[in-house]
C-alpha positions in Angstrom: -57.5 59.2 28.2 -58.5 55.8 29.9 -55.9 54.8 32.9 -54.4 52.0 30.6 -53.0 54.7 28.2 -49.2 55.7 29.4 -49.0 59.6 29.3 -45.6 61.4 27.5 -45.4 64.8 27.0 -48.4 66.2 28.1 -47.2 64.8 31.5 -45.7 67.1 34.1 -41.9 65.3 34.5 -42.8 64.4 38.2 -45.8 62.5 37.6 -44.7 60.6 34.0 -44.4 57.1 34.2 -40.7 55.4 34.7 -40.6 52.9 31.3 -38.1 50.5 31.7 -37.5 47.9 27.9 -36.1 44.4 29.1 -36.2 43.8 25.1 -34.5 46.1 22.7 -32.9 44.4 20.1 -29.3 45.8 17.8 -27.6 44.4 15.3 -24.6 45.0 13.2 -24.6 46.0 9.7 -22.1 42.9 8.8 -19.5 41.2 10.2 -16.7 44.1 9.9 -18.7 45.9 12.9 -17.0 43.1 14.8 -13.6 43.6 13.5 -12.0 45.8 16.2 -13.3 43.7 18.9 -11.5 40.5 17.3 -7.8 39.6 17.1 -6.5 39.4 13.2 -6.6 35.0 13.6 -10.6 35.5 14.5 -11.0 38.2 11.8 -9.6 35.8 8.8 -11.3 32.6 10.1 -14.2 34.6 9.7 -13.8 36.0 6.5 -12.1 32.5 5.4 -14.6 30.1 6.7 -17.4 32.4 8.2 -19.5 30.6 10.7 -21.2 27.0 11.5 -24.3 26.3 13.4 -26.4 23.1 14.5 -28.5 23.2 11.2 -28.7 23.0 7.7 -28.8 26.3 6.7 -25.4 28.5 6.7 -26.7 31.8 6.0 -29.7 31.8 7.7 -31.7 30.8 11.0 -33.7 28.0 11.0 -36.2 29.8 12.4 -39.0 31.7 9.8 -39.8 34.2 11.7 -35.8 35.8 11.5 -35.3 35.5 7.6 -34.3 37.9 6.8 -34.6 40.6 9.6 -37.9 39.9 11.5 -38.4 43.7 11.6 -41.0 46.2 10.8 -41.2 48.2 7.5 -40.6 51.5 9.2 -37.2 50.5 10.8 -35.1 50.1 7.8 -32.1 52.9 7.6 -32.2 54.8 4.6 -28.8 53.5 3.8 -30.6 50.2 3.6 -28.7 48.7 6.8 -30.7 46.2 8.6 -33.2 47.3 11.1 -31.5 47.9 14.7 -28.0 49.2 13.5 -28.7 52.6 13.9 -28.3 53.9 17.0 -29.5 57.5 16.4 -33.0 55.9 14.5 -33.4 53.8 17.5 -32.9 56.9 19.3 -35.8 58.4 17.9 -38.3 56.0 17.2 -37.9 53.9 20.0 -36.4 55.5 23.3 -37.4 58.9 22.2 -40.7 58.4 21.1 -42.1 56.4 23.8 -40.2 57.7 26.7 -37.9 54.3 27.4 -35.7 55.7 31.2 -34.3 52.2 30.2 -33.6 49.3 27.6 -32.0 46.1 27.5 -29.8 45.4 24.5 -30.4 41.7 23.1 -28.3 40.8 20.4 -29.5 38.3 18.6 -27.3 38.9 15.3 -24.3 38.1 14.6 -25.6 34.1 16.3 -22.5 33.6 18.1 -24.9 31.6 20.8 -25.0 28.9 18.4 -21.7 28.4 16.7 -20.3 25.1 17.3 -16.3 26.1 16.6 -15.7 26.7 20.4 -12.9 29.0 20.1 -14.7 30.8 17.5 -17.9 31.2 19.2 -16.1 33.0 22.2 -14.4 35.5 20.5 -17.5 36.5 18.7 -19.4 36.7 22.2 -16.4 38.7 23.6 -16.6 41.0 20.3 -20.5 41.5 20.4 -20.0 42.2 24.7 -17.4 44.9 23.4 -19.5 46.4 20.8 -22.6 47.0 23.0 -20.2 49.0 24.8 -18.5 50.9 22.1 -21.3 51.5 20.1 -24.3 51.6 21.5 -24.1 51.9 25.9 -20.8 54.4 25.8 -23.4 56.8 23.8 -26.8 56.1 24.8 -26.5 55.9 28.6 -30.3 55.1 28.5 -28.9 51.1 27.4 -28.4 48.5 29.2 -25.6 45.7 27.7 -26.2 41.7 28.0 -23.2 39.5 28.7 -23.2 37.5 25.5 -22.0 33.4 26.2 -21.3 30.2 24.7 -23.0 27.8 27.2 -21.6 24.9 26.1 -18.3 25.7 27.5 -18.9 26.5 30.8 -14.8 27.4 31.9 -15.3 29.8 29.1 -18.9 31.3 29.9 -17.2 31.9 33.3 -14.1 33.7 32.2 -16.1 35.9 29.5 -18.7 36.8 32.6 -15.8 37.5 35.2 -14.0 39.4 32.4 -17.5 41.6 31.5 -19.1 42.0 35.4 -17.2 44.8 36.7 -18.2 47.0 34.0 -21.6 48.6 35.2 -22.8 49.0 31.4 -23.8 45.0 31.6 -27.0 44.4 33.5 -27.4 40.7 32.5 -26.1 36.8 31.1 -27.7 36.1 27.5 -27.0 32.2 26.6 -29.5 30.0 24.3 -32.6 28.6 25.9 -32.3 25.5 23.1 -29.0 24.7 23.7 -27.3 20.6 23.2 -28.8 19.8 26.8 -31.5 21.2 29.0 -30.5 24.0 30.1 -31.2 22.9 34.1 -28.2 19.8 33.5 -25.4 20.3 35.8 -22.7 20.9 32.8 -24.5 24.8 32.8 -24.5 25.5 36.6 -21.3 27.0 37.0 -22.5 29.7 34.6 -25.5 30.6 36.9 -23.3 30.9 39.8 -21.0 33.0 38.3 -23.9 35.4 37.6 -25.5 34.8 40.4 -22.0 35.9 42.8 -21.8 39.1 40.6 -25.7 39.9 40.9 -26.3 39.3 37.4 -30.3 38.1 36.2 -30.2 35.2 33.5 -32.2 37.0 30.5 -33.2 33.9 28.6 -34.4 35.4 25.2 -35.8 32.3 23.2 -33.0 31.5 20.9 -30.9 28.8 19.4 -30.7 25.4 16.8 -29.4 22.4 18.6 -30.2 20.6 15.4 -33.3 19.5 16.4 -36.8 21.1 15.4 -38.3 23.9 17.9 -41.2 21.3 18.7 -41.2 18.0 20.5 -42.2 15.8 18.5 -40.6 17.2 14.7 -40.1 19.6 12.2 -43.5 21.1 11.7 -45.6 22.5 8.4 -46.1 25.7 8.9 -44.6 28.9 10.4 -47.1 29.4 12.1 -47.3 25.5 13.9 -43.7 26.7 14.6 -44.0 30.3 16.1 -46.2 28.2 18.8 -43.7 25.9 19.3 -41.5 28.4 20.9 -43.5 29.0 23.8 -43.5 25.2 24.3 -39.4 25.0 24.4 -39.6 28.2 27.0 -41.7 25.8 29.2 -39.5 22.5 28.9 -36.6 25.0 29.8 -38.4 26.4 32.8 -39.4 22.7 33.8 -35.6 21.9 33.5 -34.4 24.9 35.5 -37.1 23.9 38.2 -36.7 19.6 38.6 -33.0 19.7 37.9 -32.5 21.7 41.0 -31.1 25.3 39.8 -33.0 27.7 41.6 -33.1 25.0 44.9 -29.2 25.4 44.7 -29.0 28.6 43.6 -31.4 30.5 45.4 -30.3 34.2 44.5 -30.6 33.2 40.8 -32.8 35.7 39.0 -34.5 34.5 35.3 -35.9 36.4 33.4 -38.1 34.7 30.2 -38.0 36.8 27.5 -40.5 36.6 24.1 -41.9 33.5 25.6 -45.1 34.2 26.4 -45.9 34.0 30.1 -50.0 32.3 29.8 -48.3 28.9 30.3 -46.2 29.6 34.0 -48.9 29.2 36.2 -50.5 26.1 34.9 -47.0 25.2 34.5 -46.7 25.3 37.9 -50.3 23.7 38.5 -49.2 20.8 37.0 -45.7 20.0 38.4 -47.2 19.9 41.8 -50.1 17.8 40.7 -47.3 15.1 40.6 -45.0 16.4 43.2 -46.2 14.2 45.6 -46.0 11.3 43.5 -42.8 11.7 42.0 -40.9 13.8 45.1 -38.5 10.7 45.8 -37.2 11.4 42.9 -36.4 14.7 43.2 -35.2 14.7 47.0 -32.8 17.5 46.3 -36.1 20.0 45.7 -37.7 21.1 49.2 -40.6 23.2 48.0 -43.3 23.0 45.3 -42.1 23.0 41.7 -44.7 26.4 41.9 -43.1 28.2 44.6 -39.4 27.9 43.0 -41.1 29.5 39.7 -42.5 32.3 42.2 -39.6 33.0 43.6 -36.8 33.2 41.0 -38.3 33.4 37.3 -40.2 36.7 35.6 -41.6 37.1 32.3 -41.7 39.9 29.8 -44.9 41.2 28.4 -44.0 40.4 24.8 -45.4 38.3 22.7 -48.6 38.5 25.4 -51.0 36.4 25.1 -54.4 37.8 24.5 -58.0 36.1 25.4 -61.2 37.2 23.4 -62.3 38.6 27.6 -59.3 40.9 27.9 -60.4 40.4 31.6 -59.4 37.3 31.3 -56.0 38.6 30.8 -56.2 40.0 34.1 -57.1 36.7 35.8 -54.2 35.5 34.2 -51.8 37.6 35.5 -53.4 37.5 39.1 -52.8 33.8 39.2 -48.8 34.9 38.3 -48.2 37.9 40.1 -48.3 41.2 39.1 -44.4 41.1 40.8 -43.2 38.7 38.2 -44.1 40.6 34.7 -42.0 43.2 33.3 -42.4 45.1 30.0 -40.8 43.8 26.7 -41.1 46.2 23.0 -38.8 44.0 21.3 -38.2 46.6 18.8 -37.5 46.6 16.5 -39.4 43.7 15.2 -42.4 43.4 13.1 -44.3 41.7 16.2 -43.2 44.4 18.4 -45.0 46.4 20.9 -45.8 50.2 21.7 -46.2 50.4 25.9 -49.0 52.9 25.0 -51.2 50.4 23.4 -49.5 46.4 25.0 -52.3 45.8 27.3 -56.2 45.5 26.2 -57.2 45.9 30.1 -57.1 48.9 32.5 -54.1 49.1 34.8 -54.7 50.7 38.1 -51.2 52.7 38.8 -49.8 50.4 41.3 -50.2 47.6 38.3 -48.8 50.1 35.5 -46.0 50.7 37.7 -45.0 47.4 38.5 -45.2 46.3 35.1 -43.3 49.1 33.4 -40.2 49.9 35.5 -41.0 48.8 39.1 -40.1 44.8 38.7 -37.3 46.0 36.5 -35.8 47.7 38.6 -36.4 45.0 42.0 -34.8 42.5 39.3 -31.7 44.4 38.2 -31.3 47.0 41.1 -28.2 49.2 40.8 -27.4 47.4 37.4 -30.0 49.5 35.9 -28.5 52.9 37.6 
């Protein structure tokens, strides 16, 4: 068995290799999962006027990729619910199967993220928070919940973080990374202090319909033109993060980019201190290199990774980053998603296997992850 090959049960208990998911993604069979977690007025706008998002389509994402459930054939309940409902399956084919010590719960169904009824959209965040805890972190204590918010309301973002942060089941803040704004414009910041002051990372999944198309410059032909595009709204968003000032304000704030791809960060960073100098009057309110604040306070996950024809090229890649600032990602339990055993086409020394698979983890969310 080559060194890039994690080792399960053939592995003495003291020597297997800590896995840690920062991408494991439930759903609810329908709305009426939600029901106990919403007050009777929330449960009959609901099943009066259902939902409304920034797009043209009201029973379905915008996005290709999601309709219907983005998942792989083998993850279907045999009662037909959608993939990621049941816990116990998940139990084993996912956590069981490849030895997860830890994964991170993103909803990304029901899209509460993107509703644009205000009052609506928090309840349904509040209701999904309470359902991770009900449903799936109260009986798998190998999960990990994410703080669900409606960014565009920032006094409510707040209250729905203070309300969730004490309870030690939530290990992160989920918002949209394509929200009305950029997300690095001041009308957001009091979110990312809130979760900054309770020790809680940002876990920036790629997400949301703002009513505008995923790529700058329009609505493109293909799915496939748009599946790219994602990973260039991740890098406008990091862009924001870092000229707006965030982490230079913020300097505890943890991000974490999730399903973005992470090839992009370091020429990212290449290229905003190309023009640093030029531009630095500005942005007087930034006192290091664009470069150094991505360095400091952002991390990626290993899914989707990119992969060059010279899987050492991979490596070079990853050099120029960190091997501190990627963590591992399944996001299972989606067609596209990834078994640890097989994620990386290079050999992985054990420091690098470590670092990748539990140890940044675990530097990122410390005791949350406990």
């Amino acid at each position: 068995m080559s060194t890039s090959t994690l080792v399960r049960a053939a592995t003495p208990p003291a020597a297997r290799l800590r896995l840690v998911d920062c991408d494991i993604h439930p759903t609810v069979r329908s709305m009426k999962d939600l029901h106990p977690f919403l007050s009777a007025q929330w449960r009959e706008h609901l099943d009066s006027f259902g939902q409304r998002f920034r797009q043209a389509f009201g029973g379905a994402t915008a996005y290709p990729k999601a309709t219907p459930a983005l998942a792989r054939r083998d993850s279907w309940p045999a009662d037909g619910s959608p993939p990621g409902s049941d816990l116990e399956m998940m139990q084993r084919q996912h956590l069981d199967a490849n030895g997860i010590d830890r994964g991170m719960l993103f909803p990304l169904f029901p899209r509460a993220l993107d509703e644009r009824n205000i009052d609506c959209a928090h309840a349904v965040c509040a209701a999904i928070n309470d359902w991770q805890v009900a449903e799936w972190t109260s009986k798998e204590p190998r999960l990990k919940a994410t703080i669900t918010v409606m960014a565009e309301d920032a006094d409510g973002a707040v209250a729905e973080i203070e309300r969730c942060a004490k309870n030690p089941a939530f290990a992160q803040v989920a918002l949209v990374t394509r929200p009305i704004e950029p997300l690095g414009r001041k009308r957001y910041w009091r979110i990312y202090e809130a979760a900054a002051y309770h020790g809680l990372p940002l876990g920036l999944h790629n997400s949301g319909n703002n009513g505008h198309a995923v790529t700058g410059g329009g609505a493109p032909s293909f799915y496939f033109e748009e599946h790219q595009g994602v990973a260039l709204s991740m890098q406008a968003m990091a862009t924001s993060f870092v000229l707006e000032g965030v982490p230079q304000r913020i300097p505890d704030l943890k991000i974490v980019i999730v399903e973005g791809g992470f090839g992009w960060a370091a020429p990212l960073g290449w290229r905003m201190d190309s023009f640093f100098d030029r531009f630095r009057g500005e942005v007087p309110h930034l006192k290091m290199k664009p470069s150094e604040y991505l360095r400091r306070n952002f991390w990626w996950t290993t899914q989707p990774m990119e992969e060059p024809e010279q899987p050492e090229h991979l490596r070079a890649m990853i050099d120029w980053m960190g091997w501190d600032r990627i963590v591992f990602a399944s996001d299972y339990p989606h067609w596209d998603s990834d078994d640890p055993r097989f994620a990386f086409k290079i050999r992985l020394n054990d420091q690098e296997r470590q670092n990748i698979f539990a140890g940044n983890a675990e530097a990122i969310y410390g005791e949350r992850l406990a």
